[in-house]
N, C-alpha and C positions, 0 to 999 in steps of 0.2 A: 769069800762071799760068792755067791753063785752069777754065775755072767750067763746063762740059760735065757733070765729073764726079760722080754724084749718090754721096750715102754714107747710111747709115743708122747709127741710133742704135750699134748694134752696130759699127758700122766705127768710128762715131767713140770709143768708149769702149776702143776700143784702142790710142790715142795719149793717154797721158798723166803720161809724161815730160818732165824739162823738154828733151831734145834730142827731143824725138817728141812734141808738143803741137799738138791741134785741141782747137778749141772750136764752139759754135754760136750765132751771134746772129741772131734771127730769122730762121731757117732757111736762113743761111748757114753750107755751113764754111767754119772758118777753120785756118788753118796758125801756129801762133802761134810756131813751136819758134825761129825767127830774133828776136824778139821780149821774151823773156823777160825777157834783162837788161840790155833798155832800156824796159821798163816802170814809167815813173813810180811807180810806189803799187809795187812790187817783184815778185820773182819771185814768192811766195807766193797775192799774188792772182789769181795766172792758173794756179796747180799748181792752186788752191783747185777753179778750176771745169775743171781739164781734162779735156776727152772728155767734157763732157757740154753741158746748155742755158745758155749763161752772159745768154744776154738780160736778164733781170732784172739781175741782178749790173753788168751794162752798164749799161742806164740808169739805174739806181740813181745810179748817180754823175754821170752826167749828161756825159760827153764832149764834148769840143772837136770842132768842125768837122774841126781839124788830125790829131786820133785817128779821128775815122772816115775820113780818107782815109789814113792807113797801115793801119786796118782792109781798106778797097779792095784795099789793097797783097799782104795774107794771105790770100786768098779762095783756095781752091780746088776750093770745088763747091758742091752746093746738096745739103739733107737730102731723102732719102727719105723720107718718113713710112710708118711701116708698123700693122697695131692692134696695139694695146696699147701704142703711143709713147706718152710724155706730150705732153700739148696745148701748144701755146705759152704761155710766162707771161706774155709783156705784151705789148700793143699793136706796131704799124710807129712806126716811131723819131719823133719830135716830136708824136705823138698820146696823148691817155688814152684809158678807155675810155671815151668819151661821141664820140668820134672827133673831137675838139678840139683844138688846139695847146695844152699848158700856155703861159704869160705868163714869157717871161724876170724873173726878177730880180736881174739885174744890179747895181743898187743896194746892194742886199744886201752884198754881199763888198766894194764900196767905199768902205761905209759901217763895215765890221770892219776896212780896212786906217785907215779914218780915228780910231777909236777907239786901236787900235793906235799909230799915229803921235803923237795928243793924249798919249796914257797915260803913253809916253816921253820926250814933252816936257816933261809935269807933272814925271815920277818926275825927269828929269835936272836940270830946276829946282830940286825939293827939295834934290837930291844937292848942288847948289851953291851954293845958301842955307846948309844945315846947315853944307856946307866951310866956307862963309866969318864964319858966326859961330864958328867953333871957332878960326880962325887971330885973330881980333880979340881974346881973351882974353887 
């Protein structure tokens, strides 16, 4: 798709439908209306911010590699800024505002699938402990 196209705030705040859906991240738009519902986390969260600044909202969550290049995929132009726009909410993608990369933590989540994984080993241990004292009776 062509990224030539500039839009403003006003252009974008008129698609937001889920068959008529742009968003903005970091002052790109985005075409999201093909998208909807195959949006992991659901339609909801992309009605939520449609036609407007969804950047924050984005990385908030912290996207995958693989999600910013079907974001690449929706692009169809770039924001006009005009005054009285609101300013950008957050930093260019991998940066804070001290303009530093945050430190992945990776760990983190596979340290909750290993908790997860122990928890139901324990609980299914119990489960067959308790079973087999009750058939020994």
């Amino acid at each position: 798709m062509s990224t030539d196209k500039e839009y403003t705030y006003s252009d974008v705040s008129e698609h937001t439908t889920k068959k008529d859906l742009f968003v903005v991240i970091h002052d790109k738009v985005y075409n999201a209306s093909t998208f909807v519902d195959e949006h992991p986390g659901g339609e909801e969260v992309l009605l939520d911010v449609g036609g407007q600044d969804a950047t924050e909202a984005f990385e908030d969550v912290g996207h995958s590699d693989e999600a910013r290049e079907i974001l690449n995929g929706l692009l169809v132009g770039g924001l006009k800024r005009q005054p009285g726009d609101p300013s950008p909410k957050t930093p260019a993608p991998g940066a804070t505002a001290t303009g530093t990369k945050p430190k992945a933590d990776a760990s983190a989540g596979v340290g909750l699938y290993a908790v997860i994984l122990v928890g139901g080993l324990l609980a299914f241990g119990a489960y067959q402990y308790i079973q087999s004292q009750g058939t020994s009776k």
